[in-house]
C-alpha positions in Angstrom: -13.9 17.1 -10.1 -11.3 14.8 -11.6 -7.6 14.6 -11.8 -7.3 12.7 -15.3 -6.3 15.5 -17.5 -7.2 17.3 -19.8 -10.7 16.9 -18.8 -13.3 19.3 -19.4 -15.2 19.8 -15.9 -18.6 18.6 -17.0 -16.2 15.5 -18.2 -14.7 15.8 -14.8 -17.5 15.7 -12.9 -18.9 12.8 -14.6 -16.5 10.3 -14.2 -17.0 8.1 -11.0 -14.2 5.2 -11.4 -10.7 5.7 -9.8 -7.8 3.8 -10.9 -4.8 3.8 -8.7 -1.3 1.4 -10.6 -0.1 -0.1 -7.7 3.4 -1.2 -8.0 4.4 -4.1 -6.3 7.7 -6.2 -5.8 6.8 -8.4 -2.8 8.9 -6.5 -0.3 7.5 -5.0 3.1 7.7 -1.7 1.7 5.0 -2.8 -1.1 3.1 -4.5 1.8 3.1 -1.1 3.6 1.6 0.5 0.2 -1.3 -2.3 0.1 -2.4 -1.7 4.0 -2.5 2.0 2.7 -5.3 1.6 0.0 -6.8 -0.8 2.5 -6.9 1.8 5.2 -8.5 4.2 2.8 -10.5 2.8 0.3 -11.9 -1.0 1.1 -14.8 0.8 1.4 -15.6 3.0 -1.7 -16.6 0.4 -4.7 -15.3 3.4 -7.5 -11.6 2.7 -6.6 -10.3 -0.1 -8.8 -6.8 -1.1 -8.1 -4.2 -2.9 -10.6 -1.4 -4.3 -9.3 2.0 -4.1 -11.3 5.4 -6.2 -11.2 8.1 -4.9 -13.4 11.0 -7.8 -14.4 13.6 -7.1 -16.9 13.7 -9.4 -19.5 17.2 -10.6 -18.6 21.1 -9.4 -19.1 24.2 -8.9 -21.3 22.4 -7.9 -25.2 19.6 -10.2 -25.4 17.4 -7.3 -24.3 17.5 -4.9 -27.6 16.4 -8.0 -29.3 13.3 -8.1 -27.4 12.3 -4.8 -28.8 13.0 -5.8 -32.1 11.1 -9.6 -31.9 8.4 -9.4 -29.0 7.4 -12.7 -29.6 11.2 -14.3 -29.2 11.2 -16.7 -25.9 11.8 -15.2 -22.7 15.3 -16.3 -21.7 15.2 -19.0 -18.4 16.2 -16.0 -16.0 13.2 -13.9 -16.9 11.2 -16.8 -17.1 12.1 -17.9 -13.3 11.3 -13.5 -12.4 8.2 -13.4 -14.5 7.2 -16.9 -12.1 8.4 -15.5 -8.6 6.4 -12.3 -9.6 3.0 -13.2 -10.2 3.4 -15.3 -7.1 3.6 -12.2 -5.0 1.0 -10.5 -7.1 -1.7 -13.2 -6.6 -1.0 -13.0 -2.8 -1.4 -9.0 -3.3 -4.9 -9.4 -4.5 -5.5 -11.6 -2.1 -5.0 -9.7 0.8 -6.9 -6.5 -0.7 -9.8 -9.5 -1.0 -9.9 -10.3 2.2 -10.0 -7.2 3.4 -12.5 -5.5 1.3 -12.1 -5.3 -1.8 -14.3 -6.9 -4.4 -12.7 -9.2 -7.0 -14.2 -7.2 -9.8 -12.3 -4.2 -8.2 -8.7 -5.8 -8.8 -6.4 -6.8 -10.7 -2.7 -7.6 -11.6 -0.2 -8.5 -14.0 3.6 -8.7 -15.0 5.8 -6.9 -17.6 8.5 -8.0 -18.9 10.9 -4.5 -19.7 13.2 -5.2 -22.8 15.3 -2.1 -21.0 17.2 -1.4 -17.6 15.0 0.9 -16.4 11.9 -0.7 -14.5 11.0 2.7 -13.1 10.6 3.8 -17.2 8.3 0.6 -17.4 6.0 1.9 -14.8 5.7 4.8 -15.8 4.8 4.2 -19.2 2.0 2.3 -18.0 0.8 4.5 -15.7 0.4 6.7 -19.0 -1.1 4.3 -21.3 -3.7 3.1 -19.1 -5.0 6.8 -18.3 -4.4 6.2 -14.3 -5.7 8.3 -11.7 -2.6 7.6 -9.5 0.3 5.9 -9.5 1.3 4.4 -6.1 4.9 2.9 -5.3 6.5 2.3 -2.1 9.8 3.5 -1.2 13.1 2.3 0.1 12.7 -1.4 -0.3 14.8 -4.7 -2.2 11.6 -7.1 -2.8 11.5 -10.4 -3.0 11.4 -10.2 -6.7 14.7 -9.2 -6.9 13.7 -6.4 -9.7 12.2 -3.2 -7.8 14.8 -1.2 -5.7 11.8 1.2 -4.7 14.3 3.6 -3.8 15.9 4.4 -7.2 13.0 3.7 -8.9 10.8 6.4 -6.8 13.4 8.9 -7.2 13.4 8.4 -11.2 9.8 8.6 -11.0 9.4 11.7 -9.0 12.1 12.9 -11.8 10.0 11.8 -15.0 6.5 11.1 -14.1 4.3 14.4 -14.8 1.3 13.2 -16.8 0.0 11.2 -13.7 -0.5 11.9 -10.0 2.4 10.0 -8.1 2.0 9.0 -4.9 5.1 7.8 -2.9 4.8 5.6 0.4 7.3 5.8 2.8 7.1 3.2 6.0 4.0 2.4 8.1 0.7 5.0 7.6 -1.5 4.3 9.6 -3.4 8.0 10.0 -6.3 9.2 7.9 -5.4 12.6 8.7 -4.5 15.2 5.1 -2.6 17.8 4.9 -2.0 19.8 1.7 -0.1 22.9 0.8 -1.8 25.8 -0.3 -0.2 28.2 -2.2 -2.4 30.8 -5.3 -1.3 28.6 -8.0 -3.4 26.5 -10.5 -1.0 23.8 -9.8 -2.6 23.8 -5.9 -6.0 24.2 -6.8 -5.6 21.1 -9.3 -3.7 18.8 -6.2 -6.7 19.5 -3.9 -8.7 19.1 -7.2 -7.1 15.7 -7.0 -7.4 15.2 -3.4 -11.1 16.0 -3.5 -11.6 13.3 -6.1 -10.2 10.2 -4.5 -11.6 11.3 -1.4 -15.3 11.9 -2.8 -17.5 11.4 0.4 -15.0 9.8 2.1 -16.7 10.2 5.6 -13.4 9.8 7.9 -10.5 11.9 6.4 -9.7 15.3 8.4 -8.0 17.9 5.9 -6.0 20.4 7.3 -5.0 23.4 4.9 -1.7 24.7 5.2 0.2 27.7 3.3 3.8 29.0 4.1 5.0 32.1 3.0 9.2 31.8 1.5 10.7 34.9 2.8 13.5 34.5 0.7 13.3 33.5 -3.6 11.1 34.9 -6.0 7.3 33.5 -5.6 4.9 33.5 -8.8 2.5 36.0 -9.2 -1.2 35.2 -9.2 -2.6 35.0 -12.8 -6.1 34.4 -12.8 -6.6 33.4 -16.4 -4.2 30.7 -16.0 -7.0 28.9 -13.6 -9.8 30.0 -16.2 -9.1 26.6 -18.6 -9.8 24.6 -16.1 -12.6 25.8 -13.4 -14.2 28.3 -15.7 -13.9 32.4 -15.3 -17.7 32.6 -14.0 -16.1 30.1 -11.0 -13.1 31.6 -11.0 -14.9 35.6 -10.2 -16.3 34.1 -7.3 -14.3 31.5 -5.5 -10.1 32.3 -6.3 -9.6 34.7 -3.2 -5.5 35.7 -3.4 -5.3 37.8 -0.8 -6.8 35.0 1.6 -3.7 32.6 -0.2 -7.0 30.5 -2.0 -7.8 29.0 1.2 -11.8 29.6 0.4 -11.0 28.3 -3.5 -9.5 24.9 -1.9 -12.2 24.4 0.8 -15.0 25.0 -1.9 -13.6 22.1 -4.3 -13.7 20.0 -1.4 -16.7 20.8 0.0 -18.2 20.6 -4.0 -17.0 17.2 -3.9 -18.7 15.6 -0.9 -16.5 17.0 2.0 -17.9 18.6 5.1 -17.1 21.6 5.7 -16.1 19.9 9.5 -13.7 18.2 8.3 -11.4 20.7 6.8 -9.1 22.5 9.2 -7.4 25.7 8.4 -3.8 26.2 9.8 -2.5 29.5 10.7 -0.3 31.0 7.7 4.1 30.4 8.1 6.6 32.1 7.2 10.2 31.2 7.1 12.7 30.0 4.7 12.5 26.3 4.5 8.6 25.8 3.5 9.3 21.9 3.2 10.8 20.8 6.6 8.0 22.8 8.0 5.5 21.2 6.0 6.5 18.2 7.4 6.5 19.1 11.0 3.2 20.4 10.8 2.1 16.8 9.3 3.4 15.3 12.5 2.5 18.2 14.9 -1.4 17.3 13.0 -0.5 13.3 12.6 -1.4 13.7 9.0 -0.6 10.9 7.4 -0.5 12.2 3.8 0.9 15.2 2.5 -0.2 16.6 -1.0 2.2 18.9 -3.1 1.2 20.4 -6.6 4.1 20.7 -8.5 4.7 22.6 -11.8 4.9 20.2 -15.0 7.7 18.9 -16.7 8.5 21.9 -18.5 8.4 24.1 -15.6 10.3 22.1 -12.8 12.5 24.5 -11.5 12.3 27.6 -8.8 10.3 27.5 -5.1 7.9 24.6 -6.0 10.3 22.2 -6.7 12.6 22.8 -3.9 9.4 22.1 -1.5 8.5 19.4 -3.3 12.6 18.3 -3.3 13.0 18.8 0.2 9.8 17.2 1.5 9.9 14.5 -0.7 13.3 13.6 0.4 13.0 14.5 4.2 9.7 12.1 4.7 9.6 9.4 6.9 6.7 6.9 7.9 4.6 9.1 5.5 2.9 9.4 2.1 3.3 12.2 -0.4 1.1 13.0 -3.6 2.4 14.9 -6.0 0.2 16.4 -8.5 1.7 18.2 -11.4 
């Protein structure tokens, strides 16, 4: 199953290639995102990587033009960025080389954002070039002198909704997963996700994880709304609510090349801060990733957005994936 939407499932199930935008602005917090996909996928030849360094084109009002005349000369200062950037993107795709990756499985390039906003650069390329994920590391000043990951991440956790985002904070080193289950098509599609990018991945241990909010009003299960996607015939056998879906998430990733060995159930919580707890239970489990589905861009208010809020801003020396 496959996490470029809208797909049908026969679409879904079809597709093989994975392509993960990789931002990158020469910084350690970048370098901490590339020993990430190292850690996880050297190994499977369907993820393809591109590697992206976003430089404005310069300052004061010289930008608008650019929009207006895309061929009009880069001015010296964008020129000297555009230079200092593709420097730290060859060494990038270097590094996944040598430890890996095969050449025809990366690649890289620089844009040049007539706007302020590099974070609204990445993000519409994540969209035009149909992505599976979107990767950016967090909290760093690179070298480039363009990306501060931290404002940039936030904006993109903010506006990015058509693309799964993940957001790497510090040094991961563990293979471990742990997602949050909750009876919501919005879980079933992050695990959806998960299962995807994972596809026979023969190392990963997923643990499964639900809390229960004692206080705020929690959606009610819907089981048509799931029907669009995985098909009512699926739907009437697998979606169990009153087990929280915890036999509808194990069977994607089972369906998808998991063993059933490596999936760990974790006994249900209850309390009134679901993300801090989520995040103890990453580090109780040394689960290196933690994987949220979030409701879209229309819908980004309410319980799931204050997990995703709080765990999102709470994470340390961790990686979260948010599907919407």
């Amino acid at each position: 199953m496959v996490c470029r939407f809208p797909f049908t499932m026969n679409q879904r199930i079809m597709k093989n290639e994975k392509k993960i935008l990789v931002a990158v602005d020469g910084s350690a917090y970048s370098s901490n995102a590339l020993d990430y996909l190292i850690r996880l996928f050297a190994a499977d030849e369907q993820v393809a990587i591109h590697l992206l360094s976003v430089v404005s084109a310069g300052g004061g009002e010289r930008n608008w033009m650019m929009e207006v005349d895309s061929l009009r000369p880069l001015p010296p200062q964008a020129v000297k960025r555009k230079r200092i950037a593709t420097r730290y993107l060859k060494d990038a795709a270097a590094r996944l080389l040598r430890n890996g990756f095969a050449e025809q499985r990366v690649s890289y390039g620089v844009e040049v954002a007539a706007g302020p906003s590099v974070g609204a650069a990445i993000h519409s390329m994540a969209r035009a070039g149909l992505y599976d994920a979107l990767l950016i590391g967090r909290r760093g000043i690179g070298k480039v002198g363009e990306m501060f990951f931290g404002s940039v991440s936030a904006h993109l956790f903010e506006k990015c909704h058509e693309v799964p985002l993940w957001i790497i904070d510090g040094e991961v080193t563990s293979t471990n997963f742990l997602i949050g289950v909750h009876h919501t098509p919005q879980s079933l599609l992050a695990v959806d996700h998960l299962a995807f990018m994972l596809r026979n991945h023969p190392e990963v241990t997923i643990y499964l994880y639900h809390s229960d909010i004692l206080l705020g009003k929690k959606p009610s299960p819907r089981p048509r709304e799931f029907y669009a996607v995985w098909g009512e015939d699926w739907c009437r056998e697998h979606l169990d609510f009153d087990n929280h879906l915890f036999h509808a998430h194990a069977r994607i990733l089972i369906d998808n090349g998991i063993r059933a060995a490596q999936i760990k159930r974790l006994p249900v919580h209850r309390g009134m801060d679901a993300g801090r707890h989520l995040l103890q239970q990453a580090k109780k489990h040394h689960c290196g990733t933690i994987i949220i589905g979030r409701r879209g861009k229309d819908m980004v208010t309410g319980w799931q957005r204050r997990v995703s809020d709080s765990t999102v801003r709470r994470a340390r020396n961790v990686a979260i994936w948010i599907v919407n």
